[in-house]
C-alpha positions as CSV (number, residue, x, y, z in Angstrom):
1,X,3.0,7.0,1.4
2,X,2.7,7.3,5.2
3,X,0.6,9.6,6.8
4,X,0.5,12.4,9.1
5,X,0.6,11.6,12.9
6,X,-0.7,14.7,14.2
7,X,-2.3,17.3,12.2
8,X,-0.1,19.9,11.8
9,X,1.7,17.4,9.6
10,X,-0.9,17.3,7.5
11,X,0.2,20.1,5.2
12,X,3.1,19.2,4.9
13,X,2.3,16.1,3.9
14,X,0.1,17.2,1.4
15,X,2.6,19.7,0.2
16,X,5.5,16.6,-0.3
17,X,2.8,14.6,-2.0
18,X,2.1,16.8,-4.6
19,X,5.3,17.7,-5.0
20,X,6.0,14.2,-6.4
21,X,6.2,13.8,-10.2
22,X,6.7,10.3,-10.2
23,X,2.6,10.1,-8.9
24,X,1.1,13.0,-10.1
25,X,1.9,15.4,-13.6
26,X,0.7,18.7,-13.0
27,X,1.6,22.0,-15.4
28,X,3.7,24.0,-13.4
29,X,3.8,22.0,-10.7
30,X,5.7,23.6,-8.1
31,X,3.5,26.4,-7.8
32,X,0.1,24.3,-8.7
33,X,1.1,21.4,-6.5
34,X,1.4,23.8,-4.1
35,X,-1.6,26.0,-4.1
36,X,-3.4,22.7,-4.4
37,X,-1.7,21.3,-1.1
38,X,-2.6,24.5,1.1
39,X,-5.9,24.9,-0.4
40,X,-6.8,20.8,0.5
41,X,-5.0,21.5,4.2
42,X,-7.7,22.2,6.0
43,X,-10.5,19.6,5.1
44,X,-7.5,17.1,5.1
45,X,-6.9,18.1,8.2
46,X,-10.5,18.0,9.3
47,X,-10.8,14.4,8.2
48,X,-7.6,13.3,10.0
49,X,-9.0,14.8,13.3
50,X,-12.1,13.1,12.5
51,X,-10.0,9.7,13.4
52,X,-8.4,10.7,16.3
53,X,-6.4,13.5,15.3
54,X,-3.4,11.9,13.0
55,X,-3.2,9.0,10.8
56,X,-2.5,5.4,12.3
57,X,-0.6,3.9,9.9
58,X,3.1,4.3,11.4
59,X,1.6,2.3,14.6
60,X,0.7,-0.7,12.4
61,X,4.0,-0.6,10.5
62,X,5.7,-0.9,13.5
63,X,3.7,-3.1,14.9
64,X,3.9,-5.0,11.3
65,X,7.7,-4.9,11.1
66,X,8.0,-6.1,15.2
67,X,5.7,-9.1,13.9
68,X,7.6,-10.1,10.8
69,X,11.0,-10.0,12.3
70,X,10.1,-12.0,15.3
71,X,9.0,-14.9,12.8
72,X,11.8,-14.3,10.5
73,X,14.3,-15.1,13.5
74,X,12.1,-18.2,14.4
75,X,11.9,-19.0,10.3
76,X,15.4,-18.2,9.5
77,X,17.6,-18.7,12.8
78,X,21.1,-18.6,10.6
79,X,20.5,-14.8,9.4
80,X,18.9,-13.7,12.9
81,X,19.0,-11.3,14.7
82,X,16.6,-9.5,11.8
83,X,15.6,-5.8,12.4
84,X,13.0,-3.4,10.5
85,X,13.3,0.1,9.8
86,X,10.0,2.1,8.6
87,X,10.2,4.6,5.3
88,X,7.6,6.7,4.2
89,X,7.4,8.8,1.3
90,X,5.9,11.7,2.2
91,X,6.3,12.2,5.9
92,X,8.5,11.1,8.7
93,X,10.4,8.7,8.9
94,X,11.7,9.3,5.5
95,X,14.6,7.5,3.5
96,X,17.1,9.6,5.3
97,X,15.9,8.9,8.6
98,X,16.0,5.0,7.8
99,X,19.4,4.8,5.7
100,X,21.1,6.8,8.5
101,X,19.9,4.5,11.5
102,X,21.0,1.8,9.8
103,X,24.4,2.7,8.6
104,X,24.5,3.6,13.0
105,X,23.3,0.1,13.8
106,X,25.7,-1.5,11.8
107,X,23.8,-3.2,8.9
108,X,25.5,-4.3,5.8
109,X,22.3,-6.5,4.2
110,X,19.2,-5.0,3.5
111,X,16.0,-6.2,1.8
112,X,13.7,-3.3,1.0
113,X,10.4,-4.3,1.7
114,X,7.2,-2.5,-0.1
115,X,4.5,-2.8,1.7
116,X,1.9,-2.1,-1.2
117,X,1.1,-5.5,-2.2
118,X,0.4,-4.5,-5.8
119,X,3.6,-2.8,-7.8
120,X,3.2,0.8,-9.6
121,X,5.4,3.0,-10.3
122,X,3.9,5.6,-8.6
123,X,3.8,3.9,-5.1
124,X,6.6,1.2,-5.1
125,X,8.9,2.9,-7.8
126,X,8.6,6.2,-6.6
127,X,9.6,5.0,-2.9
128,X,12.5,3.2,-3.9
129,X,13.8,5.6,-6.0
130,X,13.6,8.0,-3.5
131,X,15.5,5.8,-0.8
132,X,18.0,5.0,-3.8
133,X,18.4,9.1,-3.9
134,X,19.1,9.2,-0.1
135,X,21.4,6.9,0.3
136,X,23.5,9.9,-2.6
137,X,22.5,12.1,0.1
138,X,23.5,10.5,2.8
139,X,27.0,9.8,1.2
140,X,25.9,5.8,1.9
141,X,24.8,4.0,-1.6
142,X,27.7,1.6,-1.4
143,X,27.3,1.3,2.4
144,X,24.4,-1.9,1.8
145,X,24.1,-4.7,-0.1
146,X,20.4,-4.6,-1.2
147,X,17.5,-7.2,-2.7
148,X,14.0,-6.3,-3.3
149,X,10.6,-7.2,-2.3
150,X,8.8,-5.3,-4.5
151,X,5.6,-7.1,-5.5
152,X,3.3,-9.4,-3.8
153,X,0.2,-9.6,-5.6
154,X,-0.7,-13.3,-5.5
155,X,1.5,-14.6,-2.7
156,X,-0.3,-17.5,-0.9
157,X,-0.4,-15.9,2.1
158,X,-1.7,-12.4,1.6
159,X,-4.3,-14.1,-0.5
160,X,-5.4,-16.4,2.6
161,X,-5.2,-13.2,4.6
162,X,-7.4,-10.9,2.3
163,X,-10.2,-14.1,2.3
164,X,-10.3,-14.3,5.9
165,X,-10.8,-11.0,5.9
166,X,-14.2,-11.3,3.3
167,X,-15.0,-14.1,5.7
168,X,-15.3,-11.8,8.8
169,X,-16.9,-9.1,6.9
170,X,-19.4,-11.4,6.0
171,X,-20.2,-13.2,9.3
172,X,-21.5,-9.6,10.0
173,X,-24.7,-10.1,8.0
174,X,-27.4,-12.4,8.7
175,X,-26.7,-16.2,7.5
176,X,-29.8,-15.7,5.2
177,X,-28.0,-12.7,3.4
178,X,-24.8,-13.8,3.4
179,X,-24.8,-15.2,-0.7
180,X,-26.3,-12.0,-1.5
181,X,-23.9,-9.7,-0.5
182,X,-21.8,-7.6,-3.0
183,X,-18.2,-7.9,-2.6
184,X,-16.9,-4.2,-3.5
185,X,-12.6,-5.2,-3.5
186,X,-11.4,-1.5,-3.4
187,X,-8.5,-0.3,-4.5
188,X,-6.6,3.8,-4.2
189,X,-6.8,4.7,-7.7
190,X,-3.7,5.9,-10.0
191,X,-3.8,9.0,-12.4
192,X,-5.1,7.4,-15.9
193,X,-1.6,8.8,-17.3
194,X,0.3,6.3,-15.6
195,X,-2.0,3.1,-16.8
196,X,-1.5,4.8,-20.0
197,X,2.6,4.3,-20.2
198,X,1.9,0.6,-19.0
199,X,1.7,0.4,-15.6
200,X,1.3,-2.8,-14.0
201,X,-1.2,-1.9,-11.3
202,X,-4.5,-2.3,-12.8
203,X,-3.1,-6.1,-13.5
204,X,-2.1,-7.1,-10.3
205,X,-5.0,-5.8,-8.5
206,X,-7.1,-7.4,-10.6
207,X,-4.7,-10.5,-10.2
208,X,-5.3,-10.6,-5.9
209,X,-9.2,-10.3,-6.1
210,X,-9.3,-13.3,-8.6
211,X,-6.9,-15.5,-6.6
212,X,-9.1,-14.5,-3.4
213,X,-12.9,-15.1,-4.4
214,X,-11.4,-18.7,-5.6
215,X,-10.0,-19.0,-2.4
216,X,-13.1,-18.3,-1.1
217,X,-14.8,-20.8,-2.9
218,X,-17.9,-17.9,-2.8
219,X,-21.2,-17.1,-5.2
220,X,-21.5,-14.0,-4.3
221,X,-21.1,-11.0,-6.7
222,X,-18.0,-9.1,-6.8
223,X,-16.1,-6.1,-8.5
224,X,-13.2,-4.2,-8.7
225,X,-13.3,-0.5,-8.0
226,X,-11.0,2.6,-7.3
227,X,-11.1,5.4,-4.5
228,X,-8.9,8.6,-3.2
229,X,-9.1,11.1,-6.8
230,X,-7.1,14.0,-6.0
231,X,-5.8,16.6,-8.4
232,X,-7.2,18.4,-11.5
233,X,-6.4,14.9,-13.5
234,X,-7.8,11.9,-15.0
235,X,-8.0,9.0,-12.7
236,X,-8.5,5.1,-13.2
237,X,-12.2,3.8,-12.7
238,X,-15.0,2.8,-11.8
239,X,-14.9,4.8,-8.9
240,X,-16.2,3.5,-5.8
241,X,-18.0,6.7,-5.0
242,X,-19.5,6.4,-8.8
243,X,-20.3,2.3,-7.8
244,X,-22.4,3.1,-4.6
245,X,-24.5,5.3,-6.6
246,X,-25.3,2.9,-9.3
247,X,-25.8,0.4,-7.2
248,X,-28.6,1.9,-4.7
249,X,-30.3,3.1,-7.9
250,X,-30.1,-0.6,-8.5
251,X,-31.8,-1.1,-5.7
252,X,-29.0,-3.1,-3.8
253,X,-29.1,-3.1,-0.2
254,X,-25.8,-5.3,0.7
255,X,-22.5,-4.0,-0.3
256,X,-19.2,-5.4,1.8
257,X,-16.3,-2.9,1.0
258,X,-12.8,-4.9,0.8
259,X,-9.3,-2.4,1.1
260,X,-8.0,-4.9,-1.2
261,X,-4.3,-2.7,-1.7
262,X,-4.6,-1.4,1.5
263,X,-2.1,-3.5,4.0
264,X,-3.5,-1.2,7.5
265,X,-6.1,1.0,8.6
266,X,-5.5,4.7,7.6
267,X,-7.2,7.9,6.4
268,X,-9.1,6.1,3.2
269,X,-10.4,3.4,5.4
270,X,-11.1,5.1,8.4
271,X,-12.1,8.3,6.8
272,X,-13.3,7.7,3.4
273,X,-14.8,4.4,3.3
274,X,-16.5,4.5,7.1
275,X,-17.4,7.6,6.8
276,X,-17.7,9.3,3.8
277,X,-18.9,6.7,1.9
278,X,-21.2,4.9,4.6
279,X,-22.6,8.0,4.8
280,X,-23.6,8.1,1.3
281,X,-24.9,4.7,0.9
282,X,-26.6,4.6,3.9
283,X,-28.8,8.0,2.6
284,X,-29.4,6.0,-0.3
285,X,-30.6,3.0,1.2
286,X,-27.9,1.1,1.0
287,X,-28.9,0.0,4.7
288,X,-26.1,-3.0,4.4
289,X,-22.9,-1.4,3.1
290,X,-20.3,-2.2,5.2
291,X,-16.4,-2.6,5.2
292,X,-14.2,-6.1,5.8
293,X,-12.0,-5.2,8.6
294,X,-8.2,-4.4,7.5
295,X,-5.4,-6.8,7.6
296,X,-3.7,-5.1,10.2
297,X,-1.9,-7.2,13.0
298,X,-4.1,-10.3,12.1
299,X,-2.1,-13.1,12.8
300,X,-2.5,-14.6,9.0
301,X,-1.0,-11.6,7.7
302,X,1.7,-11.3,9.7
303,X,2.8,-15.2,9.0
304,X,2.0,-14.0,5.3
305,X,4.8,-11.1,5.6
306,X,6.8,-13.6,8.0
307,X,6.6,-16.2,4.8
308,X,7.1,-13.7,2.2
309,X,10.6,-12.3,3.3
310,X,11.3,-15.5,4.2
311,X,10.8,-17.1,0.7
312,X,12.8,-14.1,-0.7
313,X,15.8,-14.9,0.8
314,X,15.6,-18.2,0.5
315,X,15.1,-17.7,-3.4
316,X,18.6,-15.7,-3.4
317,X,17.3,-13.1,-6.4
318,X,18.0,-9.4,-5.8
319,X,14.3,-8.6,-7.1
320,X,11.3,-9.9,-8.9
321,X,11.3,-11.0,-12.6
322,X,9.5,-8.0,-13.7
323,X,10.9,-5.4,-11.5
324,X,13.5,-4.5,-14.3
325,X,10.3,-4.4,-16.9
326,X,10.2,-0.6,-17.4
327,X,7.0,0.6,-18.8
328,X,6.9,1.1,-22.5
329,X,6.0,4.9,-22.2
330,X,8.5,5.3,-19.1
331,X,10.6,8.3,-19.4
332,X,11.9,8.1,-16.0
333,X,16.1,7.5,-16.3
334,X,15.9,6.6,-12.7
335,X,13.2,4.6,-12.4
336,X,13.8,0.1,-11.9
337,X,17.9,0.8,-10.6
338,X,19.1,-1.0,-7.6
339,X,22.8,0.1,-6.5
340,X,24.9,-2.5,-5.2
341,X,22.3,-5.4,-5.5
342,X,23.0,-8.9,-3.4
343,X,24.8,-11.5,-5.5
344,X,22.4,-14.3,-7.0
345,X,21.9,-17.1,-4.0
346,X,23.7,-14.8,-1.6
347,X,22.1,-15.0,2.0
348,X,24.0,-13.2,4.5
349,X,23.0,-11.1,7.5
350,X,19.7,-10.0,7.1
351,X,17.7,-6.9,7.4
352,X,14.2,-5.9,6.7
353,X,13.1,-2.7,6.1
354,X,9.4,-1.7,5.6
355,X,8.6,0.8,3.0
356,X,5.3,2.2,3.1
């Protein structure tokens, strides 16, 4: 999705978010989407000053794409030199922005990279489709050959990554504590009308905290749980907020918080979680609630990403198995195209591009 770097783009932001019918379904969207945008502004923008005045998230990219590409060219020397361009959905750098620098650059190859581990239509499928629709506008769809990246769920790698992650979380509590603690894995939640046409994301979340408390080899307790409801809609639970308050009536007092389709820091880490709900828990005595520290520039991640394009082009396919799996209530015409998609075992100069 992105997120505003300073905060007058926060309204905007908010105002390109809920403009977007391929997350959220509102009647008469244009002017609802809108009035809810403007009227959310301000504490939105409150929150974001809150962590330093804008959201983080297009420094870790960066710093995410200069990471994987430098591996990549040490993993793959016959398709180097390997470059990244960022895209975000709802604030700059868009598609446009990306499409266009690349077309100036000279790339031919391009591997679209989503950087939510976890596939939805919503997050993943609405950020491709909106670089497929500026590449029409840019007068460039035939100007790439494209593959796909689009889900990464249980990849080896990541898994490691998110484990190491519990592990340091953990070492923050006394050793006598330690097989106590509840692992919280939380995820941002999805409007309940999407999981109702068949979305894939409650699946595949569910899928990466399994594979990473067996990597962990832990005994201690651990659920699944969703955060960031926006909108007069119906989202997918348990919420987290709904979790901490069940559990300090349960009289828990150690609850680790792990951003489990969360690939950097941003506003519902920094903000939500370490603020809003610390502050919570901690006035209702949950006196250990604290949060695993995000993947970030960690060096396991970034041989994870490193591995994982890696792997893909290796492989030769243009896209997962599933990505052409459309949901049986989709009524999307555009939604699982890919124009001029790389032939089967093709491996050619290489470009990744980081959608976020």
């Amino acid at each position: 999705m992105g997120g505003p770097k300073t905060l007058d783009d926060v309204e905007p932001f908010l105002l390109n978010l809920f403009a977007d019918r391929e997350l959220l379904r509102l009647p008469w969207q244009d002017v609802l989407g809108r009035f809810i945008a403007k009227r959310r502004s301000p504490k939105v923008r409150a929150l974001y000053d809150a962590i330093g005045g804008g959201s983080p998230i297009l420094h870790w990219t960066e710093t995410q794409g200069r990471a994987l590409v430098e591996r990549l060219d040490a993993l793959s020397p016959q398709t180097a030199p390997h470059r990244f361009y960022v895209s975000f959905r709802y604030v700059a750098p868009f598609a446009d922005d990306a499409v266009r620098a690349m077309k100036a650059d000279g790339i031919t190859r391009a591997v679209a990279l989503s950087m939510y581990p976890q596939y939805s239509c919503t997050t993943t499928g609405s950020s491709l489709n909106e670089l497929w629709r500026a590449l029409d506008r840019e007068g460039l769809r035939d100007a790439f050959t494209w593959s796909l990246i689009d889900r990464w769920p249980t990849h080896p790698g990541f898994v490691r990554a998110m484990a190491d992650t519990v592990r340091r979380g953990l070492a923050e509590y006394a050793p006598s504590e330690r097989d106590d603690v509840l692992l919280m894995f939380s995820a941002h939640s999805l409007p309940l009308s999407v999981i109702d046409r068949g979305d894939a994301y409650p699946q595949e979340v569910g899928a990466t905290v399994e594979q990473v408390m067996e990597v962990l080899g832990a005994r201690n307790p651990h659920m699944l749980t969703y955060q960031s409801e926006v909108g007069p809609v119906r989202w997918l639970g348990p919420s987290t907020e709904t979790m901490i308050r069940r559990l300090a009536s349960d009289q828990r007092r150690n609850v680790l918080v792990v951003p489990v389709a969360f690939t950097s820091d941003h506003i519902e880490t920094l903000s939500e979680i370490d603020i809003e709900y610390a502050e919570l828990a901690h006035s209702l005595g949950l006196t250990g609630f604290k949060r695993a520290p995000s993947l970030n520039d960690t060096p396991l991640f970034l041989d994870a990403l490193g591995d994982l394009v890696h792997e893909h082009l290796l492989g030769g396919r243009p896209h997962h198995t599933r990505y052409r799996e459309r949901c049986p209530g989709c009524r999307n015409p555009s939604c699982r195209s890919l124009p001029n998609p790389v032939a089967e075992a093709e491996a050619d100069d290489v470009l990744v591009r980081a959608v976020a």
